[in-house]
Every structure is written in C-alpha cells, then in structure tokens.
C-alpha positions in Angstrom: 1.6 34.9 -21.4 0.9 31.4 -22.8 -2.2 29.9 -22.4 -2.5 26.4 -21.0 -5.2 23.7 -22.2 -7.1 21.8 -19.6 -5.5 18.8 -20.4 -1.9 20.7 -20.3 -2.8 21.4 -16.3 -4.3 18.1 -14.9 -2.2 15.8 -17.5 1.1 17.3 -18.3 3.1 15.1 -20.7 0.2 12.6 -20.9 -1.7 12.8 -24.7 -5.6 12.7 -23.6 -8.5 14.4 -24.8 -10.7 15.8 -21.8 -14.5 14.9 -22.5 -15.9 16.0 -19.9 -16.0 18.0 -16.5 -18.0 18.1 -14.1 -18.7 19.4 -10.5 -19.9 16.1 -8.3 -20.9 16.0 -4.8 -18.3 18.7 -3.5 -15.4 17.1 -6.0 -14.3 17.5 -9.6 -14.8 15.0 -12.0 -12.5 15.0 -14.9 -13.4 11.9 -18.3 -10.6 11.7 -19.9 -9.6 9.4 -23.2 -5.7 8.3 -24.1 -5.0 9.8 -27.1 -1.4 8.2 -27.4 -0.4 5.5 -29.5 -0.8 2.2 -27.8 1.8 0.9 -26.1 3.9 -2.5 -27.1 4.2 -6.1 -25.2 7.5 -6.3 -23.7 7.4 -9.7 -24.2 6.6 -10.0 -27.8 7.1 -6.1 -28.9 3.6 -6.6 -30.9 1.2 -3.5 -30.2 -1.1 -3.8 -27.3 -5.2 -3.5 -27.5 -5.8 -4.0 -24.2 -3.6 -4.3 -20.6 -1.9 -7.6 -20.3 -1.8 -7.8 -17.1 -1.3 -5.5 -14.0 0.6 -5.8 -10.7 
C-alpha cells in the first residue's frame, strides 16, 4: 500500500508545501504555500506576481 503525503490528501493535484498544522479551537488549521509556477496574464501572457484582479 502507497503512502499518501499530507499535502496529497487535503490538496490533490494542487503543488503546495504544508508549513504547518495545527489544532484551533475545536478545528484544523492547515498553512499552506503554492509551490507551482506562477500563472500568466490572459491579457498579455506575461507571468503574474501577484492576482490581477478577482471576481
């Protein structure tokens, strides 16, 4: 049987790195940092830093 990484269970297909979890007032708390290349404008095709806007 395979075993499955943290970020295998709560992220499937998604490349992030889990920092840190942690138990929080009954809940879990799960940091998490994108480890995927950035994505591109679909304007302009040049690579995004940052969001360029949301909906």
């Amino acid at each position: 049987m395979a075993s499955k990484t943290v970020e295998d269970v709560l992220f499937p297909g998604i490349d992030v790195r889990v920092e840190r979890v942690s138990d929080s007032s009954g809940g879990l708390v799960v940091e998490a940092i994108s480890t995927g290349r950035p994505g591109r404008c679909p304007d302009c095709r040049k690579q995004a830093r940052r969001v360029h806007s949301s909906y």
